[in-house]
LOLOVO-688103 format. One record per residue (C-alpha): y, z, x. Coordinates in pm, whole numbers, padded with zeros to 5 digits. Example, Ala and Ser with C-alpha at 12.3 -4.5 7.8 and 13.67 -1.06 7.14 Angstrom:
% LOLOVO-688103
[[-00450, 00780, 01230]]
[[-00106, 00714, 01367]]
END
This chain:
% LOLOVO-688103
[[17752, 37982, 00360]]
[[17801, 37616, 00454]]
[[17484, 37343, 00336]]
[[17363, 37129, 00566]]
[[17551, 36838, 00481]]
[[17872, 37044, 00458]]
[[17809, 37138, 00823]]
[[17794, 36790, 00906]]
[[18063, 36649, 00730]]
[[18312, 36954, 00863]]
[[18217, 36875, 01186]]
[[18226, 36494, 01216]]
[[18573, 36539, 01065]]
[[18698, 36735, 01338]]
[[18539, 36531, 01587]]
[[18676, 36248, 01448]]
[[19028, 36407, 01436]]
[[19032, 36466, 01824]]
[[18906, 36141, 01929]]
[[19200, 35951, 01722]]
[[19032, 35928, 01409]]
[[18754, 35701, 01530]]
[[18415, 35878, 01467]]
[[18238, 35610, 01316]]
[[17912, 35649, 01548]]
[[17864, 36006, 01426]]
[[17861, 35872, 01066]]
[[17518, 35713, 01101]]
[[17605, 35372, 01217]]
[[17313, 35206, 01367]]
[[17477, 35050, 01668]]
[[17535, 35374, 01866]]
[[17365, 35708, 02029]]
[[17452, 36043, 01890]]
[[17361, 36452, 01815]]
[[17502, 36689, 01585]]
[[17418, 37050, 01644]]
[[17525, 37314, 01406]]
[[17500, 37681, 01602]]
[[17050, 37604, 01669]]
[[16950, 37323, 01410]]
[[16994, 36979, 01447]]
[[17206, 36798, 01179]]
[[17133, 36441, 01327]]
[[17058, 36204, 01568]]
[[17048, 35878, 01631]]
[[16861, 35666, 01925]]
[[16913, 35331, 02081]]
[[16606, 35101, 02274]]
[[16691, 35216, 02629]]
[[16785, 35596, 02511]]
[[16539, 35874, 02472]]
[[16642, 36208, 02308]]
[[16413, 36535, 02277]]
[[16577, 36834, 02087]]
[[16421, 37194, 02060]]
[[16559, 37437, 01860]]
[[16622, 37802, 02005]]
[[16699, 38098, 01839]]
[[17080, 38087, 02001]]
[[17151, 37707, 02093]]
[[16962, 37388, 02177]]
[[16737, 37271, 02491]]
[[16829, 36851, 02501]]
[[16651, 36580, 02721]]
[[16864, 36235, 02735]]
[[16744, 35998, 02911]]
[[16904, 35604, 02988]]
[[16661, 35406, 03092]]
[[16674, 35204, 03422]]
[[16956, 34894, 03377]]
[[17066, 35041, 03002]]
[[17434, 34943, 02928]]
[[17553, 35106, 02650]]
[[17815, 34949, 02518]]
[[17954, 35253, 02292]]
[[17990, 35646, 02423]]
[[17709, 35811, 02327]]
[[17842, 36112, 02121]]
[[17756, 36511, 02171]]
[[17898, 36711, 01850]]
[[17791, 37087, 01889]]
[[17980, 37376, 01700]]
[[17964, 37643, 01509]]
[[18157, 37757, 01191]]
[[18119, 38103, 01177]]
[[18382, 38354, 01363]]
[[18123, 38531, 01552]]
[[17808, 38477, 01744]]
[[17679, 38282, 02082]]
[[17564, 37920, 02110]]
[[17348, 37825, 02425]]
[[17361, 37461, 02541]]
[[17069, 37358, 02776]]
[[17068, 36985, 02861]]
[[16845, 36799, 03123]]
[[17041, 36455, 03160]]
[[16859, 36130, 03328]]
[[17086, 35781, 03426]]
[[16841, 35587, 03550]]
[[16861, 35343, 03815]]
[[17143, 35058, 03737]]
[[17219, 35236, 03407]]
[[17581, 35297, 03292]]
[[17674, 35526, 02963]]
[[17886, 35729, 02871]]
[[17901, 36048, 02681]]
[[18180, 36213, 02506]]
[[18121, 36565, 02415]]
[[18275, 36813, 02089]]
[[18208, 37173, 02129]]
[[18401, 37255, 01742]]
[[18454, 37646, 01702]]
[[18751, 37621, 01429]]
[[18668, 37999, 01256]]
[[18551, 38139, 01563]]
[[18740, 38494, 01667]]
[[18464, 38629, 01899]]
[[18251, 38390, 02044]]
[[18022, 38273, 02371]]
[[17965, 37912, 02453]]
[[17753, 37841, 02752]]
[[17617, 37559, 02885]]
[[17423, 37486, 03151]]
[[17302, 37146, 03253]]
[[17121, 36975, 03537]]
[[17256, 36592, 03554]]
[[17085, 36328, 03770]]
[[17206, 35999, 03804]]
[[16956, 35785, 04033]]
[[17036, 35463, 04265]]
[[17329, 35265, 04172]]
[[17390, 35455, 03800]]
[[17766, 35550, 03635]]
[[17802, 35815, 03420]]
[[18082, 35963, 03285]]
[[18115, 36309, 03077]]
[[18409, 36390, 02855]]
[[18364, 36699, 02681]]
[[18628, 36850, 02434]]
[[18658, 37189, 02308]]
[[18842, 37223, 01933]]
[[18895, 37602, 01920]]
[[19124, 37798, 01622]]
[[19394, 37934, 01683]]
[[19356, 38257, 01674]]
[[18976, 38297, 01871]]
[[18836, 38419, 02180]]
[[18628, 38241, 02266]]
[[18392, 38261, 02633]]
[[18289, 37887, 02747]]
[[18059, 37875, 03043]]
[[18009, 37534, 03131]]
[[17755, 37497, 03459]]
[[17676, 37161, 03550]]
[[17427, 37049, 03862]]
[[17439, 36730, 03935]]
[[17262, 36508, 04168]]
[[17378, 36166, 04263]]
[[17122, 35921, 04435]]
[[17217, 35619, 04665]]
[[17564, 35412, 04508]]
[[17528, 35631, 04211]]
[[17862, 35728, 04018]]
[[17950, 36093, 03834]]
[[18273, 36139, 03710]]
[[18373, 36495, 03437]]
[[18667, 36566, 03222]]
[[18718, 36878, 03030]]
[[18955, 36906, 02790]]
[[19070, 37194, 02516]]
[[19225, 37100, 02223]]
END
């Protein structure tokens, strides 16, 4: 069984791997926004003035609340690492994401299954994006070779007035 910190640091690595070895927000550095999510705990976070983040715990996943505050730049992506290292078992994803009014961020997404051989993913989020926001979500799946794995991604979003949405998935 994997620590904690082993968790953490297997993660970030692969994260860091598929984003052209530049993970240096997920390594603690106090100029950016980030989660880590091992199967239901969370390994870390990190906030930024403008950027509110509320985590619960379930017994299969995570329930998240972001929130960018009206006019909020960020400057950096703000960075999503959930996975799992085992090669079996179901991780829920339930987000509730906020851009306020003005605000423009970005979020880049890993969803890491390496050892997984049977394995359900879902994710369902509600996204709203009020009066003149931009938000962009990347997400990227790192999945082994030799898995099956079931993602169910289910996003709702709602765009107000001028406000700007765009979504990329990507499997690696």
């Amino acid at each position: 069984m994997f620590s904690v910190q082993d968790e953490y640091k297997t993660l970030v690595d692969i994260a860091g791997r598929t984003a052209g070895g530049s993970h240096g927000s997920l390594l603690g550095q106090d100029d950016a926004v980030y989660v880590v999510v091992h199967a239901n705990k969370v390994l870390a976070h990190h906030e930024l003035p403008g950027v509110s983040i509320e985590a619960t715990e379930l017994p299969d996943g995570i329930e998240a609340h972001i929130s960018v505050a009206d006019g909020t730049v960020l400057p950096k992506p703000v960075h999503l690492c959930f996975g799992h290292l085992g090669s079996e078992g179901r991780q829920t994803i339930q987000s509730k994401i906020h851009i306020g009014k003005g605000a423009r961020a970005v979020f880049l997404a890993h969803c890491i299954f390496p050892n997984a051989l049977e394995f359900l993913h879902a994710m369902e989020g509600e996204i709203v994006v009020d009066e003149g926001g931009d938000f962009s979500y990347n997400e990227v799946h790192v999945h082994g070779p030799d898995g099956k794995i079931t993602v169910r991604p289910v996003s709702r979003v709602v765009l107000e007035r001028g406000a700007i949405y765009r979504g990329d998935f990507t499997l690696v």
